[in-house]
VMD Tcl script that draws the C-alpha trace (Angstrom):
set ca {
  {40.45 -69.11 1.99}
  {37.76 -71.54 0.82}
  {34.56 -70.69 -0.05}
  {32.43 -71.79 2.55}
  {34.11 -69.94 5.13}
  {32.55 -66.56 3.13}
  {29.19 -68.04 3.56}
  {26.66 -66.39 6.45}
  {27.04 -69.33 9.31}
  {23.23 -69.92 9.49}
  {24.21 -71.00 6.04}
  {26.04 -74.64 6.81}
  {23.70 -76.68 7.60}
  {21.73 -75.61 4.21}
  {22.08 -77.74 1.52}
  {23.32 -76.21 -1.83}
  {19.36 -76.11 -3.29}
  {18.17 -74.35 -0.19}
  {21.01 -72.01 -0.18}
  {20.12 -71.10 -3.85}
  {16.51 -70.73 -2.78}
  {17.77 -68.25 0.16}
  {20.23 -66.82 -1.90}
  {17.11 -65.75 -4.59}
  {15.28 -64.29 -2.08}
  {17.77 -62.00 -0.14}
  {18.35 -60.44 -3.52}
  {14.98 -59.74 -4.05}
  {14.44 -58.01 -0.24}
  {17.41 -56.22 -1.22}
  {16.10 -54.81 -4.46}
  {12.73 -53.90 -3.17}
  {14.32 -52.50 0.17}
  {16.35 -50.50 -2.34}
  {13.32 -49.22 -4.50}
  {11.43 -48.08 -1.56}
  {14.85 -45.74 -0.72}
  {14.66 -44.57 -4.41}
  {11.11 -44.40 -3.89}
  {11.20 -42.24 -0.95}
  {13.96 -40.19 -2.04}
  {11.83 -39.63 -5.72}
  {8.78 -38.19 -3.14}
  {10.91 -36.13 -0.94}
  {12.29 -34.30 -4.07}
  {8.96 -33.78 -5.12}
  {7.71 -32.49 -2.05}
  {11.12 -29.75 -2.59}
  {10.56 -28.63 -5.87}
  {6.57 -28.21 -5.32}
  {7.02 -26.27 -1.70}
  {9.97 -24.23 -3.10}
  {7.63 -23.39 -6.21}
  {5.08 -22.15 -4.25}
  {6.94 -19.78 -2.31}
  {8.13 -18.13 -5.52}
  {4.47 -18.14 -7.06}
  {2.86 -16.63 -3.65}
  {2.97 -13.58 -3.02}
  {3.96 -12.32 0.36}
  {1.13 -10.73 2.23}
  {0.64 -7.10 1.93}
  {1.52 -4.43 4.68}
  {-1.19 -2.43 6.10}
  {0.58 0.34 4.27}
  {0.84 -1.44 1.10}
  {-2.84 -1.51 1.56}
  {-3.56 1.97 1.86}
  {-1.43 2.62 -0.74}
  {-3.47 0.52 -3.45}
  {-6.75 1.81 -1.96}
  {-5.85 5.47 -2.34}
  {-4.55 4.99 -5.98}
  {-7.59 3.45 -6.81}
  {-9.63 6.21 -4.48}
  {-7.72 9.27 -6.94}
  {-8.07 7.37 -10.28}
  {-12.07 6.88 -9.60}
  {-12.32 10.54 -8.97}
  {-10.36 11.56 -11.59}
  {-11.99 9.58 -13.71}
  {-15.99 10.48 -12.88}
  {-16.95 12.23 -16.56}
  {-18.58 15.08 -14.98}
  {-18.37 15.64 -11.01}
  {-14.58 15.74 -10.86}
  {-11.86 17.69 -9.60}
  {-10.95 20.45 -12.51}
  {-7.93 19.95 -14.32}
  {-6.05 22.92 -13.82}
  {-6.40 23.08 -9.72}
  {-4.81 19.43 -9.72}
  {-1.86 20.99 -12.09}
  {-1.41 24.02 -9.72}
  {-1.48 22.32 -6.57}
  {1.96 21.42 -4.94}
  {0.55 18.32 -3.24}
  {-2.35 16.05 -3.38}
  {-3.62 14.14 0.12}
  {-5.90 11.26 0.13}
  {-7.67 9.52 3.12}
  {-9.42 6.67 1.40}
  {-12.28 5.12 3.72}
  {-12.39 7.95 6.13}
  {-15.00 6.64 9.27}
  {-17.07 9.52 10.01}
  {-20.52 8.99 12.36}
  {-21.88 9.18 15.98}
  {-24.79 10.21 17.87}
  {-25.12 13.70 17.96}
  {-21.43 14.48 19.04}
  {-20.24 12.44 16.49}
  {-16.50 12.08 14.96}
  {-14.45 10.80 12.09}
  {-10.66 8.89 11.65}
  {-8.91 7.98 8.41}
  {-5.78 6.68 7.72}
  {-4.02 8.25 4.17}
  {-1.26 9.17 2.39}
  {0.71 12.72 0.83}
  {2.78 12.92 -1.69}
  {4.08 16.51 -3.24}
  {5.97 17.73 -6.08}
  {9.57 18.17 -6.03}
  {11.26 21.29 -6.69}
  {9.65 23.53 -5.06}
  {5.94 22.43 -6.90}
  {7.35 22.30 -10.48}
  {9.39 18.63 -10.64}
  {7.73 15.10 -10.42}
  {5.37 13.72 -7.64}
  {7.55 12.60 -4.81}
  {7.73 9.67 -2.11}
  {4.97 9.91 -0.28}
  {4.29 10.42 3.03}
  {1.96 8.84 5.84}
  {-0.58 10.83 7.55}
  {-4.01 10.50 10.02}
  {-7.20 12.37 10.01}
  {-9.37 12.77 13.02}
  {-11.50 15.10 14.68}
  {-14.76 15.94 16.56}
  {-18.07 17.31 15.17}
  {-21.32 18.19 16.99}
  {-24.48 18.45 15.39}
  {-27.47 16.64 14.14}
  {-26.28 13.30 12.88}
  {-27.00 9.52 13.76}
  {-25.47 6.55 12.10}
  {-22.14 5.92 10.05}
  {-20.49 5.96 6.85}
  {-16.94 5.52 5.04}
  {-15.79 8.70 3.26}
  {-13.20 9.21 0.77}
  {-11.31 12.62 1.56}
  {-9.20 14.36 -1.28}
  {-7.21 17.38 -0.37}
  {-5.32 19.85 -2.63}
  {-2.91 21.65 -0.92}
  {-2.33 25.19 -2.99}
  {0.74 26.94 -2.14}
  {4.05 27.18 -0.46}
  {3.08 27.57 2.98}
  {0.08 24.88 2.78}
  {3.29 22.25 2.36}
  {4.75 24.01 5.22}
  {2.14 23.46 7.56}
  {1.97 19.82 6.12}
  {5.59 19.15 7.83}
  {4.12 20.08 11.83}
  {3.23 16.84 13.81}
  {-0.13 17.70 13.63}
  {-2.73 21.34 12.30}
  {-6.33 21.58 12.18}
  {-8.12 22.74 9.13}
  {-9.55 25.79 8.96}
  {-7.46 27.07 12.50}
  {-4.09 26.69 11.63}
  {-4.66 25.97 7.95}
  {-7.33 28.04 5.94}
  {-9.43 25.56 3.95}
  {-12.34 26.10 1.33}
  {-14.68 22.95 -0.06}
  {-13.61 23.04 -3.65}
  {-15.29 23.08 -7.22}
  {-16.78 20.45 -9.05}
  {-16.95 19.58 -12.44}
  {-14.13 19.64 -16.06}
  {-15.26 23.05 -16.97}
  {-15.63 24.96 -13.19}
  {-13.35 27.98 -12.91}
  {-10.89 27.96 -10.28}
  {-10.47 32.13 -10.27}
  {-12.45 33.17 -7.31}
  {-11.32 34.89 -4.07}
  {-12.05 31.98 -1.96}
  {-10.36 29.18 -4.02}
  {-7.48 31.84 -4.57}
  {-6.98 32.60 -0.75}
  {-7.67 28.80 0.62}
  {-4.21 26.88 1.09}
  {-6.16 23.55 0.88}
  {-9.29 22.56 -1.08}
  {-11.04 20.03 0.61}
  {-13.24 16.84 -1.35}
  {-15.40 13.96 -0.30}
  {-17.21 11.09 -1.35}
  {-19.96 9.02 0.17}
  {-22.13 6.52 -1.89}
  {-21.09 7.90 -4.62}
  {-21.50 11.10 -4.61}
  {-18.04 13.24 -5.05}
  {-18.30 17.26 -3.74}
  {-16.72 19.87 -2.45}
  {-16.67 19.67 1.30}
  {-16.17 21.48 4.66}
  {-13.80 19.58 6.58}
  {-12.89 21.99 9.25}
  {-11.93 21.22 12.97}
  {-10.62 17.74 11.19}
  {-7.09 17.17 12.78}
  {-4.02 16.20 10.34}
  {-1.11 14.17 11.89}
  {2.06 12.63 11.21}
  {1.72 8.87 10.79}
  {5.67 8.14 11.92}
  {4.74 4.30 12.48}
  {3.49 4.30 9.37}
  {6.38 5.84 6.97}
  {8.66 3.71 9.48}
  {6.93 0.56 7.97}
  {6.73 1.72 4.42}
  {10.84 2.80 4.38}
  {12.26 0.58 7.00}
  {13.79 2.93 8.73}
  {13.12 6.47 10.79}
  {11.97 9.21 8.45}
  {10.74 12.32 8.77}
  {8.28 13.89 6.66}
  {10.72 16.90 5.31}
  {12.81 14.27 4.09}
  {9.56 13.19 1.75}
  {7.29 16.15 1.57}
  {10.04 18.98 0.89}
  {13.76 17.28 -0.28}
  {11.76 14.47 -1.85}
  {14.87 12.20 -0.64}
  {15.06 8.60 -1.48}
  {13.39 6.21 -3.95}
  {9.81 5.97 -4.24}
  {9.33 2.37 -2.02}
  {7.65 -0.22 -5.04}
  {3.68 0.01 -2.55}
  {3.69 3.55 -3.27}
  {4.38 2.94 -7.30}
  {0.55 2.60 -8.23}
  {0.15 5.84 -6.66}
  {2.72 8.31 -8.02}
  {1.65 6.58 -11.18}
  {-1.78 8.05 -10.63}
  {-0.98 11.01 -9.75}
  {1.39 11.49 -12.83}
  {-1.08 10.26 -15.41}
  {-3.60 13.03 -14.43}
  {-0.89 15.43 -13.84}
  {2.94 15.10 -15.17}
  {5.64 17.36 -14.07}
  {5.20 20.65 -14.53}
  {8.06 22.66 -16.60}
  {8.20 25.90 -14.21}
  {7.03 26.60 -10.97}
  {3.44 27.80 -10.01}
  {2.63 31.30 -9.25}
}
mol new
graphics top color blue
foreach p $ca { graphics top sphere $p radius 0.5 }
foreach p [lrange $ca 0 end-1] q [lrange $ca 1 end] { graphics top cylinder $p $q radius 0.2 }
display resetview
């Protein structure tokens, strides 16, 4: 087969310097229509390695649970920490469990009210082993009196013996009507051996602006957040499971806190009395 019958036909009527010419310049479309390709492959990985990167260097957005989680760590280790006006030490190592509503809104007009999101966690072993998974819970409640205005309060609550936890796994009790409660003592050196603190099965806290005391917090109305633990341990769970078997892992959100709540009081070697 001859040469010229390999040859494009718009080619024949070329002579051979024009078809050199031609020749010369379909190579160079071809090399520049192939460095483009390159070109745009080169970007594309680029753009694939940079979007894949920063999905492994961003963090997924927190859970509303999550949330509360980090605030009431924070919320215990602040009180815990205050060098005077703080909870004493030995009525956080006797209590069985520890409940925090961090941000509490409490205000109205005369009848006023209050609602708080928070979180439980209690020991294991009948109050003597480590702090267990915690648990999600709601604060409400009515109040009537003289009172105008707002404001966020952080709740702490002690719960002091066996059948405190008990009434902790009902839907929902009210403090001081199904649950005796007492505003508890402030301060490193305040003595927890009076007949109030020793008949109370909850000592309640609270802090506004600041200012960390014992508190009165009865009528306030303590319920179940199922929603919530749902969210937390992706699945249905109910709060025996967490608040008296102390079943499962402790979820990695609720690390910060049992971490808290262990550096200000470890496990315990025997029960309390």
């Amino acid at each position: 087969m001859s040469a010229m019958r390999l040859l494009p036909s718009y080619w024949m009527p070329l002579s051979p310097a024009c078809r050199v010419r031609v020749r010369r310049n379909e190579t160079q479309i071809l090399e520049q229509t192939t460095l483009r390709i390159k070109f745009s492959a080169f970007l594309s990985t680029c753009f694939l390695v940079t979007s894949l990167a920063a999905g492994q260097t961003t963090p997924a957005p927190q859970t509303k649970e999550a949330e509360r989680l980090d605030r009431a760590a924070e919320v215990f280790g602040e009180i815990l920490n205050a060098p005077d006006r703080s909870v004493p030490k030995d009525l956080i190592d006797r209590a069985h469990c520890v409940v925090v509503i961090p941000s509490m809104l409490k205000g109205g007009f005369v009848f006023g009210g209050r609602y708080g999101k928070g979180v439980v966690s209690c020991r294991k072993a009948g109050g003597a082993g480590p702090w267990g998974p915690p648990s999600m819970v709601t604060m409400g409640g009515g109040s009537f009196g003289a009172q105008i205005g707002g404001a966020a309060v952080d709740v702490l609550m002690l719960v002091m013996n066996p059948s405190g936890v008990d009434r902790l796994l009902q839907d929902r009790f009210t403090l001081g009507a199904d649950l005796s409660a007492a505003a508890g003592p402030v301060g490193r050196a305040a003595t927890a051996e009076t007949d109030v603190l020793m008949k109370a099965k909850i000592l309640t806290y609270s802090r506004s602006r600041g200012v960390f005391a014992g508190a009165e917090l009865k009528g306030a109305v303590l319920t179940q957040d199922r929603e919530g633990n749902r969210n937390l341990y992706h699945r249905e769970v109910e709060a025996r499971e967490l608040i008296i078997e102390g079943k499962g892992e402790v979820p990695a959100a609720a690390r910060e806190f049992i971490n808290e709540l262990t550096k200000y009081s470890p496990q315990r070697t025997k029960k309390p009395l």
